[in-house]
VMD Tcl script that draws the C-alpha trace (Angstrom):
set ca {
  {8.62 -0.49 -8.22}
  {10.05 1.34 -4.64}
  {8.66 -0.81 -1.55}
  {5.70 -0.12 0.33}
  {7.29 1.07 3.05}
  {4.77 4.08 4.89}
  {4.53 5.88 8.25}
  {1.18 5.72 9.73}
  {-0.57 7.75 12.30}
  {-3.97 5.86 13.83}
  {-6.40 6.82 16.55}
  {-7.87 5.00 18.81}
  {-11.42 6.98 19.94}
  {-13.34 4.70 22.68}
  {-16.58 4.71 23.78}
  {-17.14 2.61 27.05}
  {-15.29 -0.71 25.44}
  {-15.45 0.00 21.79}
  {-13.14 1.33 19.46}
  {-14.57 3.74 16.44}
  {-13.26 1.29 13.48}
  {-13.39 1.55 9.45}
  {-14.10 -1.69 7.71}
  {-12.91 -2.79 4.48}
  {-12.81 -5.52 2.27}
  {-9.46 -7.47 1.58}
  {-10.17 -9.27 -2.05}
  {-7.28 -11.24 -2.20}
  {-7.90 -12.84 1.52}
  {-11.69 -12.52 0.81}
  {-12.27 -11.24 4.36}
  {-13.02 -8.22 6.31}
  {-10.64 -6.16 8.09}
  {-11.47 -3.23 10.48}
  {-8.28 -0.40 11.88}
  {-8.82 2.67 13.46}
  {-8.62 6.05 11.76}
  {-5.52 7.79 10.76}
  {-3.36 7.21 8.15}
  {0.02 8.48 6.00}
  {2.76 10.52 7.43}
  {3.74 13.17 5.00}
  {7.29 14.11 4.89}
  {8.64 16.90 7.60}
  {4.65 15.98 9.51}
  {5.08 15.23 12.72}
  {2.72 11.90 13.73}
  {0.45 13.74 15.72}
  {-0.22 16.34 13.33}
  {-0.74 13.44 10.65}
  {-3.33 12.41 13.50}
  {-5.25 15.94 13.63}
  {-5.55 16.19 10.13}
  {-6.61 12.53 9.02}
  {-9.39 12.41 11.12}
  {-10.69 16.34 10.24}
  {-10.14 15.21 6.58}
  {-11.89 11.63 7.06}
  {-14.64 12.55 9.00}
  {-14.65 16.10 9.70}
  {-14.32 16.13 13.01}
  {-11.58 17.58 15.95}
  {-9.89 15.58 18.27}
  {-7.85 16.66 21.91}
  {-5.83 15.07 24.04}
  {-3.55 12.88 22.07}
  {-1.56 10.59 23.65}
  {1.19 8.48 21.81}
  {0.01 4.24 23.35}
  {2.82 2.79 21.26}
  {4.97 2.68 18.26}
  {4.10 -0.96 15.72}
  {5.40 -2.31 13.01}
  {2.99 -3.73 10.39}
  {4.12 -6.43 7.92}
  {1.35 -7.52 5.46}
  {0.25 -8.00 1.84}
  {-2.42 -6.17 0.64}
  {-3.81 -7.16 -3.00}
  {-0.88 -8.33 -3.93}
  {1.29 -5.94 -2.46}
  {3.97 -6.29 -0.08}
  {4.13 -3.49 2.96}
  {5.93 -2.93 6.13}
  {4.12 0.00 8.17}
  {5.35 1.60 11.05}
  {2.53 3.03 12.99}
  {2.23 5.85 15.39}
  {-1.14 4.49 17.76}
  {-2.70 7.18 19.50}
  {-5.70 7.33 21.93}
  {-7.07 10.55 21.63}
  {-11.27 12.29 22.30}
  {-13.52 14.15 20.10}
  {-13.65 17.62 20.75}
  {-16.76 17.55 20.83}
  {-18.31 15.16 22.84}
  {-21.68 14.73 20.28}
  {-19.36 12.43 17.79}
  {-19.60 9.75 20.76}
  {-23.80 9.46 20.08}
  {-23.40 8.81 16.43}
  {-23.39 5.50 15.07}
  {-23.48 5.93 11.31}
  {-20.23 8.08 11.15}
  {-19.10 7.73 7.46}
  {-15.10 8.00 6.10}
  {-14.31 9.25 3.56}
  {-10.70 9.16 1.92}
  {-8.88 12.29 -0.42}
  {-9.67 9.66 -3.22}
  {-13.19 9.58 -2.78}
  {-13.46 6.14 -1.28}
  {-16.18 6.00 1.35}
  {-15.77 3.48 3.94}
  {-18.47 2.66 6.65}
  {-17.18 3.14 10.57}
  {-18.55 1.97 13.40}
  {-18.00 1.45 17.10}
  {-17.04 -2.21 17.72}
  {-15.62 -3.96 20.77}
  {-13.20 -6.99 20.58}
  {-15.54 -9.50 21.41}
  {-17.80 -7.85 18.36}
  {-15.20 -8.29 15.85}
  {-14.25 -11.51 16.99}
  {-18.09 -12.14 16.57}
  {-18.56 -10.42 12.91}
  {-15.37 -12.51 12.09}
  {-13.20 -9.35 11.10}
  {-9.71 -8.88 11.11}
  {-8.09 -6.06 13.55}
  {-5.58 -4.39 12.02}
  {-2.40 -3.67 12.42}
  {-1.57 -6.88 13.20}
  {-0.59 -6.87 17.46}
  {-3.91 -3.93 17.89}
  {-5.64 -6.49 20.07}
  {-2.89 -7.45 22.30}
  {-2.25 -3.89 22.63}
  {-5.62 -2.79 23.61}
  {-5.87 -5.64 26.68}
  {-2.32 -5.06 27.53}
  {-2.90 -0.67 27.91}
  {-6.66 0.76 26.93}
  {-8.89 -2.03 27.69}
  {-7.49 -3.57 30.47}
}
mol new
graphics top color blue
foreach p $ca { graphics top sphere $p radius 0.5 }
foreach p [lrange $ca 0 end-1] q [lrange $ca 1 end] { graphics top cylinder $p $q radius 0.2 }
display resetview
């Protein structure tokens, strides 16, 4: 079995101090985990474009303005799987500035998984008892975005 080994591209879209976040379920922690949206580099895609098109294909909407925070590295299991990420964290804006009103913003993956999003602040994930993800996110934010 190759490693789990992945580029990742995630955005970070704010409104006031929250951070639009999808939530999943880890069943081998038995805990909740939220990350921002984004995902896999494909091979010869640049990070950014990776950025553009995960978030049209997740929840069909644009972004502008992308601006590379930092670069991370992510090591974590994951049902039983071992993975080092390396992920490109971007803070970027809707194109249109409507997507900021919504609250019930749905995700949906290319494999059909639908995951709920929603606009969460640290002290509300704290709160909910989630997990921020990648692992490092929250000293990020403080240290740059939400400082």
């Amino acid at each position: 079995m190759p490693p789990n080994f992945r580029l990742k591209a995630f955005c970070l879209l704010l409104r006031d101090n929250q951070m639009l976040l999808s939530k999943h379920f880890d069943k081998n922690r038995n805990d909740y985990f939220v990350r921002p949206l984004g995902g896999t580099v494909e091979f010869q895609e640049r990070s950014e474009d990776t950025l553009r098109r995960e978030i049209n294909e997740e929840i069909g909407a644009e972004i502008i303005e992308p601006q590379l925070v930092t670069v991370m590295e992510d090591i974590f299991d994951y049902r039983g799987e071992p993975y080092h990420d390396v992920v490109f964290l971007y803070h970027a804006k809707f194109a249109d500035a409507s997507w900021y009103q919504k609250d019930d913003i749905v995700c949906t993956e290319m494999d059909g998984a639908v995951f709920p999003t929603y606009w969460l602040s640290l002290e509300e994930i704290k709160e909910n008892g989630y997990r921020l993800v990648p692992d490092g996110l929250e000293a990020v934010l403080k240290n740059t975005l939400l400082s």
